[in-house]
C-alpha positions as CSV (number, residue, x, y, z in Angstrom):
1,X,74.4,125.5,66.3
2,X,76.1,127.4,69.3
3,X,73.3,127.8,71.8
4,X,73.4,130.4,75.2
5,X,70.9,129.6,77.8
6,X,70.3,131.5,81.1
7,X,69.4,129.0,84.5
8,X,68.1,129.2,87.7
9,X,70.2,127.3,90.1
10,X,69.2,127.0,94.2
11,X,72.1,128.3,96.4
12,X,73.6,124.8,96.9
13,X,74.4,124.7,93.3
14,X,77.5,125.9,94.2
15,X,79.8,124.9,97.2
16,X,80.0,129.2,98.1
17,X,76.2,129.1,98.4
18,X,76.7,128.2,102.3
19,X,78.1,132.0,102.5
20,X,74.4,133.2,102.1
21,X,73.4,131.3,105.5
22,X,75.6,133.9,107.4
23,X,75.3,136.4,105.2
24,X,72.1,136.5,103.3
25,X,73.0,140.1,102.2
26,X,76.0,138.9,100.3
27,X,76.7,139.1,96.5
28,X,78.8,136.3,94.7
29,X,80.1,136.5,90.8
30,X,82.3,133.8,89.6
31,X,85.0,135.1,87.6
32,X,85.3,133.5,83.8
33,X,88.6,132.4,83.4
34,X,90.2,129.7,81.1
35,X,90.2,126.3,83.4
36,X,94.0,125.3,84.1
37,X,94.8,121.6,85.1
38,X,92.8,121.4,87.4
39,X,91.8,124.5,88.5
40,X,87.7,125.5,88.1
41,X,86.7,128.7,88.3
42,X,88.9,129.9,91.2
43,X,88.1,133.6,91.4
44,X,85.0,135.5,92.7
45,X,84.2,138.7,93.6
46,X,82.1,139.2,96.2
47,X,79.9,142.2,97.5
48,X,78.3,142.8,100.9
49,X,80.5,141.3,102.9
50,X,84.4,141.6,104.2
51,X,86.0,140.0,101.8
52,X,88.3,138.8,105.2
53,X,85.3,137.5,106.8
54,X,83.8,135.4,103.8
55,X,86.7,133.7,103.9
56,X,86.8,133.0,107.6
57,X,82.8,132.2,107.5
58,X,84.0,129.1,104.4
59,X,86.7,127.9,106.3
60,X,86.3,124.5,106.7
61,X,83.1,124.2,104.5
62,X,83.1,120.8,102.8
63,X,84.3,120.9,98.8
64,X,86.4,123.8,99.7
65,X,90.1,123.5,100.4
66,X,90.7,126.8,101.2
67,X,89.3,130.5,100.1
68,X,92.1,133.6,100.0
69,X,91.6,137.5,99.7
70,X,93.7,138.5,97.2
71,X,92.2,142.1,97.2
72,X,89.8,144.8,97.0
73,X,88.3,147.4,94.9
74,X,85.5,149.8,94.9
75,X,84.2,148.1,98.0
76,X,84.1,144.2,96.7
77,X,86.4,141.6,97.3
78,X,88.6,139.4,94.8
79,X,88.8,135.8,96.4
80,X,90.6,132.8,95.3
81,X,89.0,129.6,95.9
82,X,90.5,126.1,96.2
83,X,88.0,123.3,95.7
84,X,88.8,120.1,97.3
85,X,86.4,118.3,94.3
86,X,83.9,118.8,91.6
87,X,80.2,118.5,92.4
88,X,77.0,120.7,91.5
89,X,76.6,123.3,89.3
90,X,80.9,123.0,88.7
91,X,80.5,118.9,87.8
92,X,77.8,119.9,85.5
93,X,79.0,122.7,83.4
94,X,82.7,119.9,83.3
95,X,80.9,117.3,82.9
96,X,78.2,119.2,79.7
97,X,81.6,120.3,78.2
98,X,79.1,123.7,77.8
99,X,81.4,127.4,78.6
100,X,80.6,129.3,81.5
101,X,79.7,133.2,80.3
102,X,78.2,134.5,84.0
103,X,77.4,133.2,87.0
104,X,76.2,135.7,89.9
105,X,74.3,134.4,92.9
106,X,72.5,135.7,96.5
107,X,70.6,134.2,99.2
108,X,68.0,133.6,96.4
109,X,69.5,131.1,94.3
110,X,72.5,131.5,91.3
111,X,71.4,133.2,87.7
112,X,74.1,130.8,85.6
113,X,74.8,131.5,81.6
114,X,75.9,129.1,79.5
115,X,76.8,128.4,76.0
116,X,77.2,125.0,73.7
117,X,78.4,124.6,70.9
118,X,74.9,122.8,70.1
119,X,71.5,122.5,72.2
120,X,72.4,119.2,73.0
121,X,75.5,120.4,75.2
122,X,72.6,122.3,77.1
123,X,70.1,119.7,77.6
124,X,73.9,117.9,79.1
125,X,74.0,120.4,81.3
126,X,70.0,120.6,82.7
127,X,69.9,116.4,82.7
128,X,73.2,116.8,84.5
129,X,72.1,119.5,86.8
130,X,68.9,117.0,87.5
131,X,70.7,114.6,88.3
132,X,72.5,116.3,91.1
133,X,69.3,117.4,92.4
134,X,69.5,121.1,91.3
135,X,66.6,121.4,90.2
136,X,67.5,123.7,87.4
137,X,65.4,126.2,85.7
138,X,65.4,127.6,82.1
139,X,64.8,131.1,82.2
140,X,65.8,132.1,78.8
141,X,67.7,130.0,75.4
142,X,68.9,131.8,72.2
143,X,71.0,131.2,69.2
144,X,74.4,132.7,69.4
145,X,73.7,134.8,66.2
146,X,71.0,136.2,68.6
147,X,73.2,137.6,71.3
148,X,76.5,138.3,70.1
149,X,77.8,136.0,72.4
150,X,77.6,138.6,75.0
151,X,75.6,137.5,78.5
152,X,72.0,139.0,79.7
153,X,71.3,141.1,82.4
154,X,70.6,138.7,85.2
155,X,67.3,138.8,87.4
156,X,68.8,140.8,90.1
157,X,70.8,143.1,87.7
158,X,67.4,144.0,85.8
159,X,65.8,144.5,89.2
160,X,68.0,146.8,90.3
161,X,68.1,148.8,87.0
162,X,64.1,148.9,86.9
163,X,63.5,149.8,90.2
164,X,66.4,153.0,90.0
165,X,64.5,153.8,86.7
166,X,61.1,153.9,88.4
167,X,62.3,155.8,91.7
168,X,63.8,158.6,89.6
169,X,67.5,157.5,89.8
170,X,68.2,158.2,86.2
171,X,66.3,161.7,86.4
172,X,68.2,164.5,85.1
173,X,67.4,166.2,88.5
174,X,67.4,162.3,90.6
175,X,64.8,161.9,92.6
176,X,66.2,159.0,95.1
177,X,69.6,157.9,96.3
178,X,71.3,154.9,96.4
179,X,71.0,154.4,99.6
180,X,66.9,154.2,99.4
181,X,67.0,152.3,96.4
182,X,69.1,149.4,98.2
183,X,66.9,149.7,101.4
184,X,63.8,148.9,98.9
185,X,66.0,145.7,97.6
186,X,67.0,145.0,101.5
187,X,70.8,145.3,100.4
188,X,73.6,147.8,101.4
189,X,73.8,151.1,99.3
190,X,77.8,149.5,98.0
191,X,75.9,146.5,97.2
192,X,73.5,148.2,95.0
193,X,76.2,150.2,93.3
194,X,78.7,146.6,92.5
195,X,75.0,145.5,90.9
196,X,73.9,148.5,88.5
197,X,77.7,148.8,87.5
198,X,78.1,144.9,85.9
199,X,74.3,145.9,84.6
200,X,76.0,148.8,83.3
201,X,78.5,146.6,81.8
202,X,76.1,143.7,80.6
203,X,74.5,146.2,78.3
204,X,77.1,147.9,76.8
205,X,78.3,144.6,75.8
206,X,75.4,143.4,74.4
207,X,74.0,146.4,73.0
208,X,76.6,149.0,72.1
209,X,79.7,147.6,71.8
């Protein structure tokens, strides 16, 4: 039975988790696309840094061939990255033969959904994760018939959403900005906005659509 299951994963899970040590503010998605030869999830948008920056602070970072701005919108960046090899959180979800539904990670750690076409492909992917030293942790596991097939709101998504609620955000006459909300999460206001919008999009997804 197809099986989606939502992970934990520290910030080294992925090669572009040395961009937090520069700039823990920063917000990294990893763009779903259909793997090509050998190209593995070469696209990411990234949020609370210059997209021109990024890609001058992972110059030279080991794993990484190269990392190009291809362009921006709404205040976050499109990159294109070039990986010099497999390893971590990419090796696993190749190696598990699971799909990749979302990945989104900060100086925290990465929130990475994943579907099999059984729970065996996922227990692949956590002994492989394991293996590698990740350290993985199960934060949620459902049927497909359960979710539609459509991701969850990640843990800094549902964060941001509660905490707008509970500040007044959504009030019919709001009672806080964006800019206080993300100075409560310790993020910039365009940050803030990139996260409530995919948590905008997550839910109507999962729920309306």
């Amino acid at each position: 039975m197809a099986t989606v299951a939502e992970f934990r994963l520290p910030t080294e899970a992925f090669v572009l988790g040395h961009l937090f040590e520069r700039y823990p503010g920063a917000g990294v998605e990893i763009e779903r696309v259909v793997p090509t030869g050998d190209t593995i999830l070469p696209y990411i948008w990234l949020e609370g840094v210059d997209g021109d920056d990024a890609a001058a602070a992972l110059d030279g970072t080991s794993g990484l061939e190269g990392v190009d701005v291809i362009d921006t919108v709404n205040g976050s960046s499109l990159l294109r990255c070039r990986y010099a090899s497999e390893n971590g959180g990419v090796e696993a979800i190749v190696a598990a033969d699971v799909t990749l539904l979302s990945a989104v990670g900060d100086a925290k750690g990465w929130t990475v959904q994943v579907r099999g076409d059984s729970p065996t492909d996922i227990s692949a992917f956590h002994r492989t994760c394991t293996d590698a030293g990740l350290d993985p942790t199960l934060v949620e596991l459902h049927d497909l018939t359960e979710t539609g097939g459509a991701p969850s709101l990640t843990e800094s998504q549902r964060e941001a959403l509660v905490l707008a609620d509970e500040m007044g955000y959504f009030d019919d006459e709001r009672q806080v900005t964006l800019a206080e909300i993300a100075s409560d999460l310790d993020i910039s206001r365009q940050a803030l906005s990139n996260r409530l919008r995919r948590g905008y999009r997550t839910l109507v997804r999962r729920h309306v659509r």
